[in-house]
C-alpha positions in Angstrom: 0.0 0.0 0.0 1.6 3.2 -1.0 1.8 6.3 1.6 -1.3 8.4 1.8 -3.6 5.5 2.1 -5.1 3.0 4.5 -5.1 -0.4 3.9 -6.0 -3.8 5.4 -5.8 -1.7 9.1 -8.8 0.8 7.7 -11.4 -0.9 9.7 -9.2 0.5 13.0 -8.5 3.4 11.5 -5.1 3.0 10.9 -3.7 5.3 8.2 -0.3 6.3 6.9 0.4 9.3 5.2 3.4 11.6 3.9 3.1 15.4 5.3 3.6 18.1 3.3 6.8 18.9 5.5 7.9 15.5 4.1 7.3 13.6 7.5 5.6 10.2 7.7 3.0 9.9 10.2 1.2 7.0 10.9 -1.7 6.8 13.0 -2.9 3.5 14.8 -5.7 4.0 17.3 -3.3 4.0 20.9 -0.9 5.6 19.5 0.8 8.2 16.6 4.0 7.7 15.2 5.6 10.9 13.1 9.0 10.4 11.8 11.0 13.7 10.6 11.8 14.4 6.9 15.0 13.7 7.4 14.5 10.4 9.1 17.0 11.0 12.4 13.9 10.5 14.8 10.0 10.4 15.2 7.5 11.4 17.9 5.6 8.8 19.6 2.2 10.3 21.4 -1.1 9.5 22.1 -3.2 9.7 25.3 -1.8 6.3 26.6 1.7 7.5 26.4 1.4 10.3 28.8 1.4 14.2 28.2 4.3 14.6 26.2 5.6 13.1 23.5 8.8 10.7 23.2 11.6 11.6 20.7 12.7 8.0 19.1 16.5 8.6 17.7 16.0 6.0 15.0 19.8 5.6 13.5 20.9 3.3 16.1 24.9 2.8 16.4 26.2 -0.9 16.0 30.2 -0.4 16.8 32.3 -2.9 15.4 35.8 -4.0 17.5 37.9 -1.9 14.8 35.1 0.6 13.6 32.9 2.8 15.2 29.4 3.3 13.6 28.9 6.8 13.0 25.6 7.8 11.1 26.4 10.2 7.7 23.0 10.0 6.1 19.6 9.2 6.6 16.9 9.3 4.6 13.3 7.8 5.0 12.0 5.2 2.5 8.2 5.5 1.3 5.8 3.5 3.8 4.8 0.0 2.9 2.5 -2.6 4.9 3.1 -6.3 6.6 0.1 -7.6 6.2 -2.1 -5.0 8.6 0.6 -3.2 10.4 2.4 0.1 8.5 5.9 -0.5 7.9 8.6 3.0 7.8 11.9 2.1 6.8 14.9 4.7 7.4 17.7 3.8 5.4 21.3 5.3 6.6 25.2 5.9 5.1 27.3 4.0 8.0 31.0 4.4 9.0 30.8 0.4 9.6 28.8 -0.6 7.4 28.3 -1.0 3.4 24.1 -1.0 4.3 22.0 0.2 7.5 18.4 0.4 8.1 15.9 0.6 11.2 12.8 -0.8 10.1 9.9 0.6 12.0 6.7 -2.4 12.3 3.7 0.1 13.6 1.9 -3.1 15.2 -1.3 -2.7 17.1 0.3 -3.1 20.5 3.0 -0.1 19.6 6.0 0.4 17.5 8.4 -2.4 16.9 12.1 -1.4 15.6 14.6 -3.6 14.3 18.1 -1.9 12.9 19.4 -3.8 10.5 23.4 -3.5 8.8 25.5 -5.6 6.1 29.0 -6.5 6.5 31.9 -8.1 7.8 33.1 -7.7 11.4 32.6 -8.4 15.0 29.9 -6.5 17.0 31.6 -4.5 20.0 28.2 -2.5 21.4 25.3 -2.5 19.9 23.5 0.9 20.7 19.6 1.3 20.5 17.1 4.6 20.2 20.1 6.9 19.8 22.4 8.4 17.0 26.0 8.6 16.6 26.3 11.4 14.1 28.6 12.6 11.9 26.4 14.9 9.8 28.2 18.7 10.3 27.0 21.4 12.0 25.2 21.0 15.1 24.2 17.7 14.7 27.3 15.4 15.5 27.8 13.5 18.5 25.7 10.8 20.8 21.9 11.7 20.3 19.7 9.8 22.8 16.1 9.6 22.6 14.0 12.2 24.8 11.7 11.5 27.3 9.0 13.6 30.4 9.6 10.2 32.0 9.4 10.8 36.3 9.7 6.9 36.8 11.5 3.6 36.0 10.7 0.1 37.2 13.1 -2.4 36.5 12.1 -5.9 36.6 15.7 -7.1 37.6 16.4 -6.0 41.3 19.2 -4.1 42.9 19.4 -2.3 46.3 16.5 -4.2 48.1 15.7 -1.1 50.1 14.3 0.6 46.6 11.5 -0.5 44.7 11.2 1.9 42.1 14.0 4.8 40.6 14.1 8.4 38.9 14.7 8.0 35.3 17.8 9.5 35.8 19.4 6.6 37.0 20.7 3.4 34.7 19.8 0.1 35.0 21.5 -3.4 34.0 19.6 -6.5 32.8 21.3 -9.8 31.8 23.3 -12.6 33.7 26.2 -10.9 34.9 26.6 -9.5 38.2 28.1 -9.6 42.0 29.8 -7.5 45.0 31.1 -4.2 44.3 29.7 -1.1 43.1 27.5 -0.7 40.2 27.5 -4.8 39.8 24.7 -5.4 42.5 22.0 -6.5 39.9 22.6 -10.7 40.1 19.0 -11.2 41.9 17.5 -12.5 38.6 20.0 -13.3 35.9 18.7 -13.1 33.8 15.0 -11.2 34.4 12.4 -9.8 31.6 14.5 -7.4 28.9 11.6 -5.1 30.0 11.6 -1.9 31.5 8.3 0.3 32.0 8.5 4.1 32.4 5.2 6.5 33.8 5.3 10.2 34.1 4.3 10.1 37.4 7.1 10.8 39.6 6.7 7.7 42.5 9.1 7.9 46.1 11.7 4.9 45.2 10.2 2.8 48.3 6.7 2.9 46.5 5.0 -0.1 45.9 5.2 -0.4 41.9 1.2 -1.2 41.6 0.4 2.4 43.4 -1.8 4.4 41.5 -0.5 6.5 39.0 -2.6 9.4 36.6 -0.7 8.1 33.4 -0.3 5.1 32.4 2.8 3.2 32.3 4.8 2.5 29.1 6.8 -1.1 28.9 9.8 -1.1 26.4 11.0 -4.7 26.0 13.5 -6.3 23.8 13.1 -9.9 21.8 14.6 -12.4 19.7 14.6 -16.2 20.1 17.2 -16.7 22.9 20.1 -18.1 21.0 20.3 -14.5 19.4 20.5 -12.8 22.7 24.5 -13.7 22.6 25.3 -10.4 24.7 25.9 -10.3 28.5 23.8 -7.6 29.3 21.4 -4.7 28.1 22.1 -1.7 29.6 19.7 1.4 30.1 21.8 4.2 29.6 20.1 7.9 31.1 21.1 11.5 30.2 19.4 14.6 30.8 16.0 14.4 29.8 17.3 11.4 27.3 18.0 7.7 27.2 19.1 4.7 25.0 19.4 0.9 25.5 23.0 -0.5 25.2 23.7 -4.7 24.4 27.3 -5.2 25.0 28.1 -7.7 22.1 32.0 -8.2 23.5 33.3 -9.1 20.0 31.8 -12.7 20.7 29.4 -12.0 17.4 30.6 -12.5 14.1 29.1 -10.4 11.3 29.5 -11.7 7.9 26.9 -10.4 5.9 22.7 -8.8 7.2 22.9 -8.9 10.9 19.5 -7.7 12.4 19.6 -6.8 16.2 16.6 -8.3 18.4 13.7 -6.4 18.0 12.6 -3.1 20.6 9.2 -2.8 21.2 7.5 -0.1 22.7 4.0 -1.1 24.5 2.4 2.1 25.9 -0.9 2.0 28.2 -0.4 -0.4 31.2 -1.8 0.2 34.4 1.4 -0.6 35.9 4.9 -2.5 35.5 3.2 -5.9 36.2 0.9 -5.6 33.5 3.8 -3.3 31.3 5.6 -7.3 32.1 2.9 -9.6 31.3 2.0 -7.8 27.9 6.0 -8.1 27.1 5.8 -12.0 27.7 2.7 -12.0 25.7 4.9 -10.5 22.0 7.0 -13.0 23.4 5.3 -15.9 23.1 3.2 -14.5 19.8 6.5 -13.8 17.7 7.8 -17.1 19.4 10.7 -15.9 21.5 9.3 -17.3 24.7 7.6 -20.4 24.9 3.2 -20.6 24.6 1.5 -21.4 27.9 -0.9 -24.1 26.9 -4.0 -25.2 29.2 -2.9 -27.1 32.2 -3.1 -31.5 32.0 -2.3 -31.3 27.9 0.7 -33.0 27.0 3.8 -32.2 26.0 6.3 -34.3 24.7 5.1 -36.7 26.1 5.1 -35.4 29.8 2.2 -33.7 31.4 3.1 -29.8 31.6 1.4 -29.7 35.4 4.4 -30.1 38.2 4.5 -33.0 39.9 2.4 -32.5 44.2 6.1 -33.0 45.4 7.2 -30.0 43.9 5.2 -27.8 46.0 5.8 -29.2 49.1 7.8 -26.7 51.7 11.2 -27.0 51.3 14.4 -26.8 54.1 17.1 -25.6 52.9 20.5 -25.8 55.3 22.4 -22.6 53.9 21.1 -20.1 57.2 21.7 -23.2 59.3 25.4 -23.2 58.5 25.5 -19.6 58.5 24.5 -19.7 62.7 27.0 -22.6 63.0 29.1 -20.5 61.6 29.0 -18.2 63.6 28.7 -20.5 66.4 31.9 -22.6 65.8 34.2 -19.8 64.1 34.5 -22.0 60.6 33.2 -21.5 57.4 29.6 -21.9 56.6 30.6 -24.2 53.2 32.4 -26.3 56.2 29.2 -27.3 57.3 27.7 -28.9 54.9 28.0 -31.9 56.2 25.8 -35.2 57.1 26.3 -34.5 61.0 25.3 -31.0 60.5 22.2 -31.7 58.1 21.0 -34.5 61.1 21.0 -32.0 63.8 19.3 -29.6 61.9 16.5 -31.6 60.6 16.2 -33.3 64.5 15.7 -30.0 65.6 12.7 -29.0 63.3 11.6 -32.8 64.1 10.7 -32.2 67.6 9.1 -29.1 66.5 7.0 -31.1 64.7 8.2 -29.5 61.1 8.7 -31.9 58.3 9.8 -30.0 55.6 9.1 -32.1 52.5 11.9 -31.0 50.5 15.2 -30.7 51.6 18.1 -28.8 49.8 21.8 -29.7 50.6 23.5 -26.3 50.2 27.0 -25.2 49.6 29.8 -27.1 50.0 28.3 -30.9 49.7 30.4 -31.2 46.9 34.3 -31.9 46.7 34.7 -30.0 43.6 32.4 -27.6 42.3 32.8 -28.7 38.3 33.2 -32.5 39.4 30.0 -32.8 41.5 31.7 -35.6 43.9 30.2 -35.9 47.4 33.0 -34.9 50.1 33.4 -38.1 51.7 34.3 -37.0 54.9 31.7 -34.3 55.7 28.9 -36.4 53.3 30.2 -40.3 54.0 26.9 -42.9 52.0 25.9 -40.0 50.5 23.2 -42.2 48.5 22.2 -43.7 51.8 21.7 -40.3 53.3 19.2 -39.8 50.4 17.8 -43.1 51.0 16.9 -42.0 54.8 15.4 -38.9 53.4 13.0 -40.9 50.9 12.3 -43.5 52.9 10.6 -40.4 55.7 8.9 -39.1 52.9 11.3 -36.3 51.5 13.1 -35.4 48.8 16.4 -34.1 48.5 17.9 -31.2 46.3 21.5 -30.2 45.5 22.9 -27.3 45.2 24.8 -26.7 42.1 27.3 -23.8 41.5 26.7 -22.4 37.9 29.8 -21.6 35.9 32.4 -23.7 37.9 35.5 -24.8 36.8 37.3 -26.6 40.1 38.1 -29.8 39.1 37.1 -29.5 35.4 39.9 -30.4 33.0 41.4 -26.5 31.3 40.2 -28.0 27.7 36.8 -27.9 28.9 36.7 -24.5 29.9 36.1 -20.7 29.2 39.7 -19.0 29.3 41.4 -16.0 29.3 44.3 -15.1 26.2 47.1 -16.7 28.8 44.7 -19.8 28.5 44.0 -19.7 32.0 40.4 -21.4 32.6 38.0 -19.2 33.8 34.3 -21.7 33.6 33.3 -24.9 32.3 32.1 -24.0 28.6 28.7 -25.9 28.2 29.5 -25.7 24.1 33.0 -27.9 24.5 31.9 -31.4 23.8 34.2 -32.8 26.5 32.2 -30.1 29.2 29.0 -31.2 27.5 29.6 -34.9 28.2 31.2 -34.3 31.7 27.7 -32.2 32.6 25.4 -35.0 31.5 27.7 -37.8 33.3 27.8 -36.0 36.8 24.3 -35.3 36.5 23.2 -38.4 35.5 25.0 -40.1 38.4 23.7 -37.6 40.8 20.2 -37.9 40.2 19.7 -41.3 38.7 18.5 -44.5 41.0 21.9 -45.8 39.7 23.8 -43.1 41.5 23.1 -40.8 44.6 19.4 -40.6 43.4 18.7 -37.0 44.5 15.8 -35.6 43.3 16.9 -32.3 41.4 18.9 -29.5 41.4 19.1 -25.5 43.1 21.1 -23.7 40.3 23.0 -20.5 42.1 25.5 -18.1 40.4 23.9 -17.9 37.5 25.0 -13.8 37.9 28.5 -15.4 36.9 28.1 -16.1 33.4 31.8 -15.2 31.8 31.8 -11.9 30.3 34.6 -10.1 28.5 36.3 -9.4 25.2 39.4 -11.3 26.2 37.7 -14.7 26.9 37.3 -17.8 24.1 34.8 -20.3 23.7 34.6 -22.8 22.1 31.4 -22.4 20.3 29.5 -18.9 19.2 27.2 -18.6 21.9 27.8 -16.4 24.1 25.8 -14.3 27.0 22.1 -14.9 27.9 22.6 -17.6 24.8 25.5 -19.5 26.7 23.5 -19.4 29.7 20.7 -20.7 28.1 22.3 -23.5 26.2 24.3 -24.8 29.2 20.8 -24.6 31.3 19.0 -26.4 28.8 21.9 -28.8 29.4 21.2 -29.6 32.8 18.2 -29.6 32.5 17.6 -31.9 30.0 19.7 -34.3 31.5 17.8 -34.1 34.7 14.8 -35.0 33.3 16.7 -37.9 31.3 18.3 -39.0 34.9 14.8 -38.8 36.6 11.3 -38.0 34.7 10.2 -35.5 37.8 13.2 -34.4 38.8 13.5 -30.5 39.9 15.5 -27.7 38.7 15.1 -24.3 40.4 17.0 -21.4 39.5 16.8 -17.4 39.6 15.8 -17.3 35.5 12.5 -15.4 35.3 12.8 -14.3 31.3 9.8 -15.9 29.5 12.6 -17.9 27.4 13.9 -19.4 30.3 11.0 -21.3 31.1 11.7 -24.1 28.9 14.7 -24.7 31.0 14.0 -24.3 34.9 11.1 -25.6 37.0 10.6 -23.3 39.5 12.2 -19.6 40.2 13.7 -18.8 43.8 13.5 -15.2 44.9 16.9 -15.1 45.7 18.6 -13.5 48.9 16.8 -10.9 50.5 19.6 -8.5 51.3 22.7 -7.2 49.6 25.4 -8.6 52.3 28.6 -6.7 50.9 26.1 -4.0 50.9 27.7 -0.6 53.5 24.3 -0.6 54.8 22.3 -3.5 54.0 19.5 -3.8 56.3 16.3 -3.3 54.4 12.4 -3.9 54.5 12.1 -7.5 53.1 8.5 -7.3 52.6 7.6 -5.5 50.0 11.3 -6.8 48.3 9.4 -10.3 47.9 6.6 -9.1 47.4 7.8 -7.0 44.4 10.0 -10.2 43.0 7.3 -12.6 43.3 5.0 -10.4 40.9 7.2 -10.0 38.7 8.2 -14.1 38.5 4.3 -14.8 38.0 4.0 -11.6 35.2 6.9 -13.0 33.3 6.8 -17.2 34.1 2.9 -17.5 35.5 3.3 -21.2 34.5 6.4 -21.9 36.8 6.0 -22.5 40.8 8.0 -19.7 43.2 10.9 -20.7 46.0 10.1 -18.0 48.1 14.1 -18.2 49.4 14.5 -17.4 53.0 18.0 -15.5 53.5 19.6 -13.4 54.8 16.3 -11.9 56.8 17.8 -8.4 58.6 16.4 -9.2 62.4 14.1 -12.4 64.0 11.1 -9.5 63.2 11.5 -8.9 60.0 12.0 -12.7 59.2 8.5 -13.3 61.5 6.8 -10.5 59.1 7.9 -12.2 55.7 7.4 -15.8 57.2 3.8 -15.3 57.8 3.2 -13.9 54.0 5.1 -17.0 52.0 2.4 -19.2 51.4 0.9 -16.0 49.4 3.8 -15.6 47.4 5.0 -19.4 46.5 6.1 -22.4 48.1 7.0 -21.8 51.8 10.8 -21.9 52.4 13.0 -22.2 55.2 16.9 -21.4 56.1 16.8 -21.8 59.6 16.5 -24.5 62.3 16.8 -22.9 65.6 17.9 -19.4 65.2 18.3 -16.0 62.9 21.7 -16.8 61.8 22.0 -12.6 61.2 21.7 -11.7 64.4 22.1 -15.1 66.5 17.9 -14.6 67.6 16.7 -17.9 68.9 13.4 -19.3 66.9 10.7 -19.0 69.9 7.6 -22.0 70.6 5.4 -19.5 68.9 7.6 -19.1 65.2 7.2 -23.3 65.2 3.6 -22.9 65.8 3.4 -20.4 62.9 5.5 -22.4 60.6 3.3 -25.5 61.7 0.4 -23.7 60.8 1.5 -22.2 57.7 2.6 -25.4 56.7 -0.6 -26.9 57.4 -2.3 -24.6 55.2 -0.1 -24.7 52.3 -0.6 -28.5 52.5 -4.3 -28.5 52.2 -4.0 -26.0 49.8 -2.0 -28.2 47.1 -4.1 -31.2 48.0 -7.2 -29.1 46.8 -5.1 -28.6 43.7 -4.4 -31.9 42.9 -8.4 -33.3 43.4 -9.3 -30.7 41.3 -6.4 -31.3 38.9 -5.4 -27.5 38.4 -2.4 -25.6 38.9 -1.9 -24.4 42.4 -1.6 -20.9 41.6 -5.4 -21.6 40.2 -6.4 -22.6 43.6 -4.9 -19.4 45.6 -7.4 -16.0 46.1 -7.8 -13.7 43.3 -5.0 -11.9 43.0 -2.8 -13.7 45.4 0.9 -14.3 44.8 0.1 -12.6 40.9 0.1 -9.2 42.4 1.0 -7.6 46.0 
């Protein structure tokens, strides 16, 4: 359809038309979408969007290792049509490359931009919604996109004491993170690529779901996961501007049309929550994220519904050993140990607390990348295991992500000295060394645990220096070697459980259930926070981004005994009920009094009944909750 005209979209009054200024506007019923005659950016506005319009930079800079991409020319194609949706193409003259483009797709939801370049070389940072100009005058330099934004929510958390921040301020998304400053973000690695903006200008502590008078605008990024070979997208502020950064690290070969994962920009949500669902939605549609289907059908085979076990509360020893620590002067990995697992579980025993999941924490393990029991603090591992099945239980292990003790240097990530730096899930030799350990973990042959809590996922490699052996690299080299283990768990044992921190829509293929992670920042200078509305804020976003996948509602490091008592009594509204402790706070050394058993009794009790309803009725659990409990705080 040529510009001027409406075409299949006419029945929703969508048009698309070339001003007599030379701009192209086109017009979709939430939104209007002008782009300038000279095609360096476009106005998005419409009453769902706010009172001010936002300035789009549409040039985009994709920077090469040797070359930066600076944009010479622009100049905006005429309009054509994908089937119902208006198409604007603005074609540029690159510094990089022979060919660049963004392609604009006006779908019903809002815009959706791909750039596009043609070429040879390997992608250093990939720069979205911003210029890089080299066109004379007063247009040269780093051009961000403009915004009248007063608030960001970003699904991945940092400082637990904030909820919300000013617009001002960046934010990191991806599956790298850790101590120090500005690396805090390794809660959910990774978490939606979806961040959601209002006008509104909200206190940081404010619950994200409060009120607002305009609406809230999500801007989430896509592409089926193997694409998403960059550690991190970055949200980078400026004065009254922004842009989205992917840090490629030179790990992605160009040799020919490379298109970047596609930026879509999805105004009028009532808040982030919905901002998130609505991004998992385009997901699922464009078939980035895997389609919920109706619970009992069958996939592959397997029923999609979780097995009852699954959901019942879990004990997991890691605040345990951090009060023996404490206690005894030695390491908390120390005390992992059979001794030290026995005591604990007596302990909640006479309390009469039977947790029906237990989780053997950090260090069970004599090497992390060989996944060996330590004889002499786990001696008959397997017949431990055997104890625990024979009450009743189940039994998890914890499994360090990204290990390389033990694991031969072939096998590994490594730096230009060759030093190993992780086991590479792409090397055929780490491949096959995965599947063997986790097969004779989890099989009936083996120790015959039941699954697997996946930490450190926050230390995928990252960095320009370091080789792998295959292309992936990033959220994609996460990905792959979680779709690893995860596969062979399920060959090793049909139900067996795999529970990491994953909650991006992709990731649900691979992972079972999603723990909220720590509460506090430990290396933090102050890190005592309000824990409450922390979880409460994580756990909406897990069932806005994964709704299909059960929650670990994590249990460390609570700040005081009170604040532990005031999240404790709220878990079974957030996910499965889980718990660190056996006798006392291992934060402040605070003893567990009769009446914390007799709510953890109680709470237990209730949870129990709950699931049992569940599985009569043959539904999800989350079905069987209140409306609007654990989807929303």
């Amino acid at each position: 359809m040529s510009a001027g005209g409406t075409g299949a979209g006419a029945a929703t009054a969508t048009a698309v038309r070339r001003l007599p200024d030379g701009r192209v506007e086109v017009v979709r019923p939430g939104y209007r979408l002008t782009v300038a005659a000279d095609g360096r950016n476009a106005a998005l506005a419409g009453p769902q969007l706010g009172a001010h319009p936002m300035v789009l930079e549409l040039a985009g800079a994709l920077d090469r290792t040797d070359v930066r991409d600076e944009t010479l020319a622009l100049e905006v194609a005429e309009p054509e049509w994908a089937g119902e949706d208006p198409v604007v193409v603005v074609r540029r003259r690159s510094t990089a490359w022979r060919r660049a483009a963004t392609r604009i797709v006006c779908a019903p939801e809002g815009p959706e931009l791909t750039w596009e370049v043609e070429g040879e070389g390997r992608l250093d940072e990939v720069a979205l919604a911003v210029t890089r100009a080299a066109l004379g005058g007063r247009v040269g330099g780093l051009l961000p996109s403009g915004h009248a934004w007063g608030t960001l929510f970003t699904p991945n958390p940092g400082a637990p004491a904030r909820l919300l921040r000013a617009p001002g301020e960046s934010a990191a998304l991806g599956v790298t993170g850790g101590s120090g400053a500005g690396r805090g973000h390794w809660f959910f690695t990774p978490s939606p690529l979806c961040l959601a903006f209002t006008e509104d200008r909200l206190p940081d502590d404010a619950a994200p779901e409060t009120p607002v008078e305009r609406p809230w605008l999500g801007v989430g990024l896509g592409a089926p996961v193997r694409e998403l070979t960059f550690p991190q997208m970055r949200y980078v502020p400026a004065d009254g501007g922004w842009h989205l950064v992917l840090a490629y690290e030179g790990h992605t070969e160009v040799a020919g049309v490379f298109r970047t994962p596609t930026l879509q920009l999805s105004p009028g949500h009532r808040d982030p929550y919905a901002a998130l669902a609505a991004h998992r939605a385009w997901l699922e549609a464009r078939g980035f994220a895997p389609a919920r289907r109706p619970a009992g059908e069958r996939e592959q085979g397997r029923e999609r519904e979780a097995p009852a076990w699954w959901f019942e509360p879990m004990f997991c020893g890691w605040g345990a050993q951090g009060h023996r620590a404490a206690e005894t002067g030695r390491p908390a990995p120390e005390l992992s140990t059979r001794a030290e697992y026995d005591r604990h579980l007596a302990a909640l025993a006479e309390q009469g607390l039977d947790p029906g999941t237990v989780v053997i924490d950090d260090k069970w393990q004599r090497q992390y990348a060989r996944w060996e029991p330590d004889e002499e603090r786990w001696p008959d591992l397997k017949g431990w295991i055997a104890q625990r099945h024979a009450a009743g239980q189940r039994v998890l292990l914890w499994w360090r992500a990204w290990a390389n003790e033990g694991a031969p240097d072939a096998f590994c990530v490594r730096t230009p000295e060759g030093r190993p730096v992780v086991l590479d899930p792409s090397h055929p030799g780490a491949a096959a060394l995965l599947r063997e350990n986790i097969h004779r973990m989890l099989s009936p042959e083996g120790l015959d645990a039941d699954g697997l809590k996946i930490d450190f996922t926050a230390d995928t490699p990252t960095g320009h220096g370091l080789t792998a052996h295959g292309p992936g690299w990033g959220m994609a080299l996460l990905y792959d070697q979680l779709a690893l283990i995860h596969g062979a768990a399920k060959e090793a044992r049909k139900d067996a459980l795999v529970v990491t921190h994953t909650p991006h829509p992709a990731f649900a293929e691979v992972t079972d259930m999603i723990r909220l992670n720590d509460m506090l920042r430990l290396d933090d200078p102050e890190p005592d926070a309000r824990i409450v509305p922390q979880m409460r804020y994580r756990a909406a976003v897990v069932r806005a981004a994964c709704p299909d996948l059960p929650v670990d509602t994590d249990d460390w490091c609570a700040p005081d005994l009170a604040q532990w008592r005031e999240y404790t009594a709220i878990k079974d509204e957030l996910g499965v009920p889980a718990l660190y402790l056996s006798t006392h706070v291992d934060r402040t050394g605070e003893p567990l009094t009769d009446a914390d058993y007799a709510a953890l009794r109680a709470q237990w009790a209730r949870w129990r009944a709950r699931t049992r309803r569940a599985e009569r009725a043959r539904q999800p659990v989350r079905e069987t909750a209140r409306p609007g409990e654990g989807a929303r705080p």
